[in-house]
N, C-alpha and C positions, 0 to 999 in steps of 0.2 A: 504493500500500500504506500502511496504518497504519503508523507507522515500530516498534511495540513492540506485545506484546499488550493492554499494562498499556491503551493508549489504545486499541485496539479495544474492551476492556470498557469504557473511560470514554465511546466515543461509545453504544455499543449499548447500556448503562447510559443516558446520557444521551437517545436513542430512546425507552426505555422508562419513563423519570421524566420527568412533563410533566403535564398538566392532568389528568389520568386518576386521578392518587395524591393529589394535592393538594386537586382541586376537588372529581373525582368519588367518591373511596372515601370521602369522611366522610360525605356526604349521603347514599348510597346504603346506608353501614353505619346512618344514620340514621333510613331509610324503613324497612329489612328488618329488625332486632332486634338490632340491636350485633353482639355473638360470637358469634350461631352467622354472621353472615353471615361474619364473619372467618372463622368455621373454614368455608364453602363455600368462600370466595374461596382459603385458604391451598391446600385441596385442590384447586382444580381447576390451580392453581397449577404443584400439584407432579406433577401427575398428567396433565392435558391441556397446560398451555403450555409447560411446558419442555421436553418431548417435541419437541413443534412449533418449538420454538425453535431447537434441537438440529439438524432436518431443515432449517430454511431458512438457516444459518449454513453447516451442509454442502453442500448445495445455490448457498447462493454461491461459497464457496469454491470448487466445483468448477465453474461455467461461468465464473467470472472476467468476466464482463461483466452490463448492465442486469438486471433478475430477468426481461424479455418475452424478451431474447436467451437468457439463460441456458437459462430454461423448455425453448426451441425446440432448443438445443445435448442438455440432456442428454435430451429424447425423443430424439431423432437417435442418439447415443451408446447407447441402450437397445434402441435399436428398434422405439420406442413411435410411437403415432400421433404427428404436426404438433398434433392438438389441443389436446393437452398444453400449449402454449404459452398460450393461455387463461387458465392459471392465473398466468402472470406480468402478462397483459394485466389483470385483475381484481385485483391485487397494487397494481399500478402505478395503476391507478384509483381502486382505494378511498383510495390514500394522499390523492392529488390531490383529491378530493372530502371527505376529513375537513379537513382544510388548510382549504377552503372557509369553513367554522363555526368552524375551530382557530383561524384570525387573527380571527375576531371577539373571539372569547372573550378571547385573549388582549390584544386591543386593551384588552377592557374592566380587565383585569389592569394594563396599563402606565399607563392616564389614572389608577387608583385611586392607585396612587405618588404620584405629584403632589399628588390632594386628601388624600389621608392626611397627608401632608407639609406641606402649606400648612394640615392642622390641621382641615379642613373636617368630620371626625368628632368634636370633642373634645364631650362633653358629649353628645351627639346621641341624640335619642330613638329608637323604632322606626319610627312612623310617619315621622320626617325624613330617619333613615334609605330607607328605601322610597322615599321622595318623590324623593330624592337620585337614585338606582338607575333609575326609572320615567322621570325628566325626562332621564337619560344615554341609557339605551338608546330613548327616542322622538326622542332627537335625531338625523335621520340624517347631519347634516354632522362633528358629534365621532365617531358611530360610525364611520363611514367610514375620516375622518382620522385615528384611532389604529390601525383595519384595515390601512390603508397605510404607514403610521410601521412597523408591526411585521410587516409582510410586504416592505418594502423592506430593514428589516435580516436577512430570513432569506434572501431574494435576495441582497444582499451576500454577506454569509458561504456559500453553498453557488456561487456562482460563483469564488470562490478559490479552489476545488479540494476535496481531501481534506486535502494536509499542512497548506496556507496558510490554509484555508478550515477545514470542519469538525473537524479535529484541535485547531489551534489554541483553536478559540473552549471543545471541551469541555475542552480543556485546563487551561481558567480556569476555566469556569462550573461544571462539577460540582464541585472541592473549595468552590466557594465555596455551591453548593447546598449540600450537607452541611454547611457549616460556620454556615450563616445556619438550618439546622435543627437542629444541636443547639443553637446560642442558644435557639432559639424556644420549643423542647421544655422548656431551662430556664427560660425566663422561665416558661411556664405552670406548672410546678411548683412554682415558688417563690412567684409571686404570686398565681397563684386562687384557690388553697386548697380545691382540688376536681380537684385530680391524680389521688386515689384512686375519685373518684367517676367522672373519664375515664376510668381504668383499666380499672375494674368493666364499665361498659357496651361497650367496645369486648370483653372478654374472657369475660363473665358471656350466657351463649346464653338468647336470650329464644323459645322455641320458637314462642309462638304467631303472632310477627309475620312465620313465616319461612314461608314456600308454596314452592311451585312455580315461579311467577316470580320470586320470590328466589334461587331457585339459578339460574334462567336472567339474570339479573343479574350475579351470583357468576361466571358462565361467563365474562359478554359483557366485564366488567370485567378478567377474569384476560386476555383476548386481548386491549383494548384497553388497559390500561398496561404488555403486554407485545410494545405494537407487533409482532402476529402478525396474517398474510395480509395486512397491505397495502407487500407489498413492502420496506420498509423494511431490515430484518434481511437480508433476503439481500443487498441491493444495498451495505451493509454487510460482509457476509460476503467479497463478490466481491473485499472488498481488505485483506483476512485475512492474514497473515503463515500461510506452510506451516510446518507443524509445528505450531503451537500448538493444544494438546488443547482442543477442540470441547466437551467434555463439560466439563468442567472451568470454561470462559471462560461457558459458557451457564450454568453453577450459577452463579456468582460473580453474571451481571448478572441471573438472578432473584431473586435474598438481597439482593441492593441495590436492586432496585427494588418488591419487597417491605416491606423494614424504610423506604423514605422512603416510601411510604401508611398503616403502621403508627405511623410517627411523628408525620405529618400528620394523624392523627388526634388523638394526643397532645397534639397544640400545638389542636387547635380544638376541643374536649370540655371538655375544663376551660373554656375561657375560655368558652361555651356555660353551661356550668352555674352556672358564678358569678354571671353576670348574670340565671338562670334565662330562659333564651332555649329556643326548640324546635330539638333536633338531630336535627328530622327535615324539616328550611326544603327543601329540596328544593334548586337552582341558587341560590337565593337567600341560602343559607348564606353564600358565602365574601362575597358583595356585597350583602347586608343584617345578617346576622344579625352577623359577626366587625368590621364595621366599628363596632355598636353596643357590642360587646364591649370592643372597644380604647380606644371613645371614653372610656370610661366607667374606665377603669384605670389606676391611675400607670403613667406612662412608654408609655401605649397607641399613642401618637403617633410615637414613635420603633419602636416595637417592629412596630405596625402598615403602618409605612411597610417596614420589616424584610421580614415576610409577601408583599408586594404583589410586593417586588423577588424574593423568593425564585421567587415562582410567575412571573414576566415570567422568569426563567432557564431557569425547569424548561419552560415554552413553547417559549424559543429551541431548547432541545438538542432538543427531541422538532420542535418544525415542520421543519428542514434536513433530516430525515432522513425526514420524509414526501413533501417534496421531491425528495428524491437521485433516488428510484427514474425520473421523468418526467425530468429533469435528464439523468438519465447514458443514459436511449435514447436523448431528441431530440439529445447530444453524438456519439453514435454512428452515430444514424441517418443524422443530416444532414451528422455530419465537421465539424461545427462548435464555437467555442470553448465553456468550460466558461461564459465570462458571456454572449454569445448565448443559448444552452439554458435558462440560468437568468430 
């Protein structure tokens, strides 16, 4: 069990803030037309994922085991077909297979600390930028070796358990998220000088860039930085403190992992505009475009190093918990330890 509710919101919080708020809502509000995509995304939000949140939170809590075992317990308990378990196998799957792409990504997140750090952006053009990015990711022994560096420490941390293991580490890492993001939010208000001009485009709806596939964006983004269907939240759920209001815990971790994509917008819009840079770079945002940004800005060096460590955090909390769900069957399945399985 979670020993408090406070930390089941701050892991299920921490699940849900991770590469999805940081990396992908600024480039995606930047393909689709700023604010109206904010206002698809806020809606489907408030209207398809918390819903859903709500049900796999309940849904844990109430089979108390893996979300494959769970699934299989509460058909049984309904009187529903076996098939029904399906939906924990495909829970459990998809988590496993985002992980896949999640530890790259994030590898490329934790090497950028180091050259931010050692200064490697200061001054740095666009095209050097690029050059920088292009020569990382065709490298395939550095890709690899930060893949493993930061898939090793999320195996660590999810083989100590729940209390030892994932309580612990969100126990640090989310106030220190939030706390390395209001810095950031302030840095860029104070020194861009185009606060008001992030403001406007994240909030000011530009109709014509927004389709159809913009709201199917808006959707995919409201489910995936609200770690729904792949498992995660229930296998979460399953070790829920009784009693604590389900409605209530599930509002709380979507207003917080809501305002850190709002805010991470915040912090990379402005510095986007200052430099008159495109905020619509696609992936290449946070690892082309914000590195040219920082290079180029008093104190971008430290602030920039700042960003890099934020999002290696918001990675940690969310990969364990894509983890849990394959972790806590094969602990069951096979009756073996939590660092075995992991």
């Amino acid at each position: 069990m979670w020993s408090s509710r406070l930390m089941f919101i701050l892991a299920a919080a921490g699940s849900a803030v991770g590469l999805g708020n940081i990396w992908g809502f600024p480039y995606l509000a930047g393909e689709n037309g700023g604010g109206v995509f904010v206002l698809a995304y806020l809606a489907c939000i408030a209207l398809i994922g918390l819903p859903i949140l709500i049900a796999e939170i309940l849904m844990g809590r109430a089979g108390r085991q893996n979300p494959i075992t769970t699934m299989k317990l509460l058909a049984r308990a309904s009187g529903a077909s076996q098939f029904w378990q399906i939906i924990g196998w495909m829970g459990a799957l998809a988590g496993f297979m985002i992980l896949s792409f999640y530890g790259v990504i994030a590898g490329w997140a934790m090497a950028y600390v180091g050259d931010m750090a050692n200064g490697d952006f200061v001054g740095v053009t666009g095209t050097e930028a690029a050059t920088v990015f292009e020569t990382f990711i065709s490298d395939p022994v550095r890709v690899i070796t930060w893949q493993t560096v930061f898939m090793l420490v999320t195996i660590s941390i999810t083989a100590r358990g729940v209390s030892q293991g994932l309580e612990k580490t969100v126990q640090y890492l989310m106030p220190l998220l939030f706390l390395l993001l209001v810095i950031l939010v302030g840095y860029s208000a104070l020194t861009t000088g185009h606060f008001l001009e992030g403001l406007g485009f994240m909030f000011s709806p530009d109709w014509e860039s927004f389709s159809g596939d913009s709201f199917i964006a808006a959707m995919g983004q409201a489910f995936f930085t609200l770690s729904l269907g792949m498992g995660a939240i229930m296998a979460y759920g399953a070790y829920m403190p009784a009693g604590s209001s389900v409605v209530g815990t599930a509002t709380t971790i979507a207003v917080l992992d809501t305002s850190v994509a709002l805010m991470s917008g915040l912090v990379i819009f402005p510095l986007v505009f200052a430099n008159g840079l495109e905020s619509s770079a696609g992936p290449g945002l946070m690892f082309i475009t914000l590195p040219i940004a920082f290079g180029q800005m008093a104190g971008g060096q430290i602030f920039g190093t700042l960003f890099f460590v934020l999002v290696t955090f918001a990675a940690v909390t969310s990969s364990i918990s894509l983890l849990e769900p394959a972790v806590a069957w094969v602990g069951e399945r096979l009756n073996t330890s939590r660092a075995k399985a992991s």
